[in-house]
C-alpha positions in Angstrom: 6.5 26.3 24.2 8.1 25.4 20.8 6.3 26.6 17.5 5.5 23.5 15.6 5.7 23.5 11.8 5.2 21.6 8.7 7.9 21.3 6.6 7.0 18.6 4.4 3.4 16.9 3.2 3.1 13.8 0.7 0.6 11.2 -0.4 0.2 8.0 -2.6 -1.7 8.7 -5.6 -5.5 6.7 -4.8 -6.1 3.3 -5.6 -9.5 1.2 -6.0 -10.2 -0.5 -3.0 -10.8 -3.8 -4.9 -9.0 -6.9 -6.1 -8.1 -4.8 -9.6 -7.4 -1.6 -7.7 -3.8 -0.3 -9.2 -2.1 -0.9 -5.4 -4.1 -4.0 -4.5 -0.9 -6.0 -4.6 1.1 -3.9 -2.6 1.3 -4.6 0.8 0.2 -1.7 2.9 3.1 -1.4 5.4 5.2 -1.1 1.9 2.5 2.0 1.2 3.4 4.0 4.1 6.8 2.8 3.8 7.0 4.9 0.5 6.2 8.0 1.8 8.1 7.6 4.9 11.1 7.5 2.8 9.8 10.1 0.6 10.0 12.8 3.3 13.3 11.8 4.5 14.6 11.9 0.6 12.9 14.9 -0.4 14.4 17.0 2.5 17.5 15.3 2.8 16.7 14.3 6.8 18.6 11.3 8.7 15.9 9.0 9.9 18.1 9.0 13.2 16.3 12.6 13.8 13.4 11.3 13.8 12.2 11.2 17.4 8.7 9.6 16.4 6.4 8.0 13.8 2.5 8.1 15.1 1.0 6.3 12.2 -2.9 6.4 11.5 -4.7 3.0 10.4 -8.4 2.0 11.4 -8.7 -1.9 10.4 -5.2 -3.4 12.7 -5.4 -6.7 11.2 -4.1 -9.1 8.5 -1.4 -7.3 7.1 -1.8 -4.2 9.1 -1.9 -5.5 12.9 1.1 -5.4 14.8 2.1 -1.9 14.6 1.9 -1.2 11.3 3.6 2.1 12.1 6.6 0.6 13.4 7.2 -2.3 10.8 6.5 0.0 8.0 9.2 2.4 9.7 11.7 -0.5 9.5 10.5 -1.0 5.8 11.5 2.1 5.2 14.8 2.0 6.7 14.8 4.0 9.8 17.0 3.4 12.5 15.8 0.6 14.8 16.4 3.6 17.5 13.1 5.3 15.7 10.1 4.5 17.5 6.7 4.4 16.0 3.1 4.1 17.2 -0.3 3.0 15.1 -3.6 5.2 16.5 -7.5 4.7 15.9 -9.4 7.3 15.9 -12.0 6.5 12.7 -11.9 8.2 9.8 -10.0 10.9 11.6 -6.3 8.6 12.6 -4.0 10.4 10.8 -5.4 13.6 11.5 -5.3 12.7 15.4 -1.3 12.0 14.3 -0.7 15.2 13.3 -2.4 16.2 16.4 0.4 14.0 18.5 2.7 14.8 16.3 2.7 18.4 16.6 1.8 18.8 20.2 4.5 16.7 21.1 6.8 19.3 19.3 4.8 22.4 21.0 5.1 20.6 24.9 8.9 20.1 24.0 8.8 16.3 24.0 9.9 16.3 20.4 12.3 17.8 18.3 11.1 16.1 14.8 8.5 13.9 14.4 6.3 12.1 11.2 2.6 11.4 11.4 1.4 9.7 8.7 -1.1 7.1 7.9 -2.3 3.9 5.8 -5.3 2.1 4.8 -5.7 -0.8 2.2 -9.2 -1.7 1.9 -8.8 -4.4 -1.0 -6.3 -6.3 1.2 -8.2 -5.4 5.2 -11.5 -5.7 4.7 -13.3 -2.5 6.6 -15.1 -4.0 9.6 -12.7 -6.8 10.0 -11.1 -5.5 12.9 -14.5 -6.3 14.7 -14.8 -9.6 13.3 -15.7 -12.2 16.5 -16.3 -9.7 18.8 -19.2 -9.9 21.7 -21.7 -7.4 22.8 -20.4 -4.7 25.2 -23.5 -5.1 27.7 -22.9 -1.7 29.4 -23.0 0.0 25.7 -25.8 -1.8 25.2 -27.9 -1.2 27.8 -27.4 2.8 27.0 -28.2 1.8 23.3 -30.8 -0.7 23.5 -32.3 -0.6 20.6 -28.5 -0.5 19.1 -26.0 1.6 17.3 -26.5 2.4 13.6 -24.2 2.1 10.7 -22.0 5.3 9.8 -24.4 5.3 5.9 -27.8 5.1 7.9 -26.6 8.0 10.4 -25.8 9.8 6.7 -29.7 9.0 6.0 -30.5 10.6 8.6 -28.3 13.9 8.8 -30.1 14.1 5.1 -33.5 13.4 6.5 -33.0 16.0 9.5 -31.5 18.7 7.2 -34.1 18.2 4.5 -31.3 17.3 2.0 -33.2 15.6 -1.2 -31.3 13.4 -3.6 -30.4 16.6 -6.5 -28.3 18.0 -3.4 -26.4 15.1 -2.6 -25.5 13.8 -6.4 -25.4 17.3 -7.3 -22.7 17.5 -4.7 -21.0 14.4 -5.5 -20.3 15.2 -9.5 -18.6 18.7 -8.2 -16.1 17.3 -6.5 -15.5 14.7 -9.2 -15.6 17.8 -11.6 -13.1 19.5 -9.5 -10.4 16.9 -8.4 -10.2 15.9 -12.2 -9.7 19.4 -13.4 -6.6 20.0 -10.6 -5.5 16.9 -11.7 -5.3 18.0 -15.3 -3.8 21.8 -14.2 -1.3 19.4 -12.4 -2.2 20.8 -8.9 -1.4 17.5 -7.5 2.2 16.6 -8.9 3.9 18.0 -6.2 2.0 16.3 -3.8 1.6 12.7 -4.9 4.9 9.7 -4.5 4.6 7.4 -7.3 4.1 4.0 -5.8 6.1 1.7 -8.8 4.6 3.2 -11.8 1.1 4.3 -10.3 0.8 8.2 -9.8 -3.0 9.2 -10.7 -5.9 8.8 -8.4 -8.1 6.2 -9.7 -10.8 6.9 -8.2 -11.4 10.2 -9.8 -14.0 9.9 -12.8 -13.5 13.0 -15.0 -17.3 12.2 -16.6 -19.3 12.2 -13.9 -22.8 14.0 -13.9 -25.5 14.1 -11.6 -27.7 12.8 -13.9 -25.3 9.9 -14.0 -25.4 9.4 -10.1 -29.3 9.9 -10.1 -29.6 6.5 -11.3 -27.7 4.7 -8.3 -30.0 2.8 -6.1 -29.3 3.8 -2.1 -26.8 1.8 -0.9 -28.0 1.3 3.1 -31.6 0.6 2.8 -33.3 -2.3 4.9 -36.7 -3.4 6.1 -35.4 -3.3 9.5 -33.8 0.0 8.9 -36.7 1.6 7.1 -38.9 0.2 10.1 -37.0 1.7 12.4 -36.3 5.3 10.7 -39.5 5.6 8.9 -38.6 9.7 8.6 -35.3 8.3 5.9 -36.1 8.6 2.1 -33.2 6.6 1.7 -31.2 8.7 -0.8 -27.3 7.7 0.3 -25.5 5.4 -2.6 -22.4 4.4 -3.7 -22.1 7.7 -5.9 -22.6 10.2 -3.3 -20.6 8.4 -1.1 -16.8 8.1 -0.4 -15.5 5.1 -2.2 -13.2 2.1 -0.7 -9.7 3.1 -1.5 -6.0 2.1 -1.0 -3.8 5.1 0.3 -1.0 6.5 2.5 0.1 10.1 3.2 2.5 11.7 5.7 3.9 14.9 7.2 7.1 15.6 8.5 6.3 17.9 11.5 9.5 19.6 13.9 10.2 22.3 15.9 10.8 25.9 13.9 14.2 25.9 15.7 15.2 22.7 14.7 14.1 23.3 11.1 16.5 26.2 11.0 19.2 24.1 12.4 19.3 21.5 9.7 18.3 24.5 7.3 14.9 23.3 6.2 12.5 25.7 5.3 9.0 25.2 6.8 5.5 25.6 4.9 3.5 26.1 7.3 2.5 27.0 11.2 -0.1 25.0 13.0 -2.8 27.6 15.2 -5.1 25.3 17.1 -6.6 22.3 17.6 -9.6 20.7 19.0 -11.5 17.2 19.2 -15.2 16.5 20.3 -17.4 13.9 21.2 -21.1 13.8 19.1 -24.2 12.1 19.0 -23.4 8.5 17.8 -26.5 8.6 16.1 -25.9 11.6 14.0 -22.4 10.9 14.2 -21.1 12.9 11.3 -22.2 16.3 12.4 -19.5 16.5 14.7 -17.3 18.4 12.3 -19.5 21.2 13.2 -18.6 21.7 17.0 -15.2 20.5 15.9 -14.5 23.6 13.9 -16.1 26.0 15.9 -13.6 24.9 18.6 -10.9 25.4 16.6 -11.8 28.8 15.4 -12.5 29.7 19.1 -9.3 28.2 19.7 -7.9 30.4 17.7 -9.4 33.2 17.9 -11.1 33.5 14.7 -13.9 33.5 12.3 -15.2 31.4 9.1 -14.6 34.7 7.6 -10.9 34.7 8.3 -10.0 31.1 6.8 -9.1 31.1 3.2 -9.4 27.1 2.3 -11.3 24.7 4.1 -10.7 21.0 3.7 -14.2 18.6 5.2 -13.6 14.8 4.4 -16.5 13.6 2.2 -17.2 10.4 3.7 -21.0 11.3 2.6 -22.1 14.1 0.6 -24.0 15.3 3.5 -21.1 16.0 5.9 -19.6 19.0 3.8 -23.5 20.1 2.7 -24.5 20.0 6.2 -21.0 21.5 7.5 -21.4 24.6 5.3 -25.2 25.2 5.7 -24.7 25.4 9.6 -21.4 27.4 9.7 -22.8 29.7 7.0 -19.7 28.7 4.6 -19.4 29.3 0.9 -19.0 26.0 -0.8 -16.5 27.6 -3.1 -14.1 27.9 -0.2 -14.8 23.9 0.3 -13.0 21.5 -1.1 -12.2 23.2 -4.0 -9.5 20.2 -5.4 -12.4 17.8 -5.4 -13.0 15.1 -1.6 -13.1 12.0 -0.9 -16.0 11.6 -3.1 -13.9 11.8 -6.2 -10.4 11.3 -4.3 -11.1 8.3 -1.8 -11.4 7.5 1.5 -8.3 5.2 2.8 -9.6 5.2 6.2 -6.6 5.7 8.0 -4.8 7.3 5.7 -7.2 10.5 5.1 -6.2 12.9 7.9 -2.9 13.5 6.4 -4.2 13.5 2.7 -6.4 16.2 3.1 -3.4 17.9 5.0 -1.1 17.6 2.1 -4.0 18.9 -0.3 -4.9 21.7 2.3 -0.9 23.2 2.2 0.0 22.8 -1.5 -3.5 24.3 -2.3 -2.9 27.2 0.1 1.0 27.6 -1.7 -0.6 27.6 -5.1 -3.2 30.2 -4.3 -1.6 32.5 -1.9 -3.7 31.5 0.7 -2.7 32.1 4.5 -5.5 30.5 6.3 -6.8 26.7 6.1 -8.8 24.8 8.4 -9.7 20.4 7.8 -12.0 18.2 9.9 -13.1 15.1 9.5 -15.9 13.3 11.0 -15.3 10.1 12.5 -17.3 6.5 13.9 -18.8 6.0 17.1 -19.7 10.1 16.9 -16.2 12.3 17.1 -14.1 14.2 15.0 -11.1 16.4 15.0 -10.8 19.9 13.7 -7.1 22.0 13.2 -6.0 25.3 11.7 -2.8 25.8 9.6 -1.8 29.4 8.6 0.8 28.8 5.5 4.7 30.5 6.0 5.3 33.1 3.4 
């Protein structure tokens, strides 16, 4: 089996996922076309060794249906010889990429291979994938009374945990707090590609208080809702939540042998990985039996992992993650989440990747572990261990 390692990790700099976001006007196969050339530039690579692009991107319509993984390949230059694959797993696409991407490499099927992945929610509305669609009548007859938005299943992780508001917004102005101080140390310059002249996330708000988030009104209420969960106090809003965002990332991912042949120095080793099935009501807890997978997997602890990166899409995820794993927040997250950073759908797995290495490089880390929950009730979980 081949060792697979990461030489390379890079990301768009955020954008508001609205008409006066700074990449609304960019066509998203031209986003992960930047930083698909990016990795070939920055390491001096061919595209012609390039066995495979597996792309992550959730909404595959409008201007990212058709493969957006392939025609943003051929954006970017690579040989038409380069092949290139769009996946869907959620929230989790990209990281399910890297998954591909570097099994592939371990099982010997790859030599060199990107994952990467894209999401512009100004241009692809989120849900419009689904637009037209008809009842699954098998899936419904399991679900009868019927499946529940991923903001009411955060209601109820909150409700079931005994989370109260202070928690969540409490939560929520940390990570704000700490993505805008590593901007300002400059933690993230060798991470981010400028897209034209845009190369700060947007989405970060420098200012933000809890007392300040207090005052946002819950964002997934209903009657119907309320009827039906009477046990929510409805305390999940726009400020404790990840918000709609424009982004790509990528990693460029090969074989340790084939990184010494074209004398490329790799950053870092990957030690297991693991995906699960959860309850699709409580969808978002299945970062919990995600990681302890992987740290089985791999035959360690919590103890042992120096960084841990657990994609806000709601401030109860990571609060909930921690509590039941017995983690020290301080080890979470510390560059700030998707809360303060943004959620490009599609494009998260490999963000919080290229965050996770360059944080674990800048610290001395060895260990660091991401998951990422994901719709429908999944979510993927992988260690890293950085190369000295």
């Amino acid at each position: 089996m081949q060792e697979a390692v990461i030489v390379d990790v890079v990301r768009t700099a955020s954008g508001k996922g609205k008409p006066s976001g700074a990449l609304a006007g960019v066509h998203p196969g031209d986003l992960l076309a930047t930083v698909l050339r990016s990795l070939l530039d920055r390491n001096g690579l061919d595209g012609s060794e390039v066995d495979d692009v597996i792309a992550g991107c959730v909404s595959q319509v409008g201007d990212q249906a058709l493969n957006i993984g392939r025609t943003a390949a051929l954006a970017a230059g690579f040989p038409e010889s380069v092949p290139a694959t769009t996946v869907d797993r959620q929230c989790g696409s990209s990281q399910q990429a890297v998954h591909f991407a570097a099994q592939g490499v371990m099982a010997g099927a790859y030599d060199v291979a990107i994952a990467c992945g894209v999401e512009s929610m100004s241009r692809v509305v989120m849900g419009a994938a689904n637009a037209g669609g008809t009842p699954l009548a098998p899936l419904d007859s399991r679900y009868p009374e019927g499946l529940i938005s991923q903001g009411v299943s955060a209601e109820l992780i909150a409700a079931r945990w005994k989370l109260n508001r202070e928690d969540l917004d409490s939560y929520s102005a940390r990570s704000h707090q700490r993505a805008a101080a590593a901007a300002a140390s400059g933690a993230f310059d060798r991470e981010i590609v400028p897209v034209g002249t845009h190369h700060v996330d947007e989405t970060v708000r420098a200012g933000t208080t809890q007392e300040g988030l207090a005052g946002l009104r819950p964002a997934f209420y209903s009657e119907d809702m309320a009827a039906r969960f009477p046990e929510i106090d409805w305390m999940v809003s726009p400020g404790n939540s990840s918000p709609l965002t424009d982004g790509a990332s990528a990693a460029l991912i090969m074989s340790a042998e084939r990184a010494a042949a074209l004398g490329l120095t790799p950053r870092a080793r990957f030690r297991s990985f693991a995906v699960t099935g959860s309850d699709p009501f409580l969808m978002l807890t299945g970062v919990i039996p995600a990681t302890q997978s992987a740290l089985a997997r791999a035959g360690l602890s919590e103890d042992d992992i120096d960084a841990f990166e657990v994609n806000e899409a709601f401030a109860p995820v990571p609060l909930v993650w921690a509590r039941e794993l017995n983690v020290d927040e301080a080890r979470v997250n510390v560059r700030g989440g998707a809360i303060a950073l943004g959620h490009p759908l599609g494009g998260s797995g490999t963000r919080l990747l290229t965050t996770l290495v360059h944080h674990l490089e800048d610290t001395g880390g060895r260990l660091g572990l991401q998951t990422m929950c994901e719709g429908g009730g999944m979510a993927n979980a992988m260690i890293i261990e950085r190369i000295a």
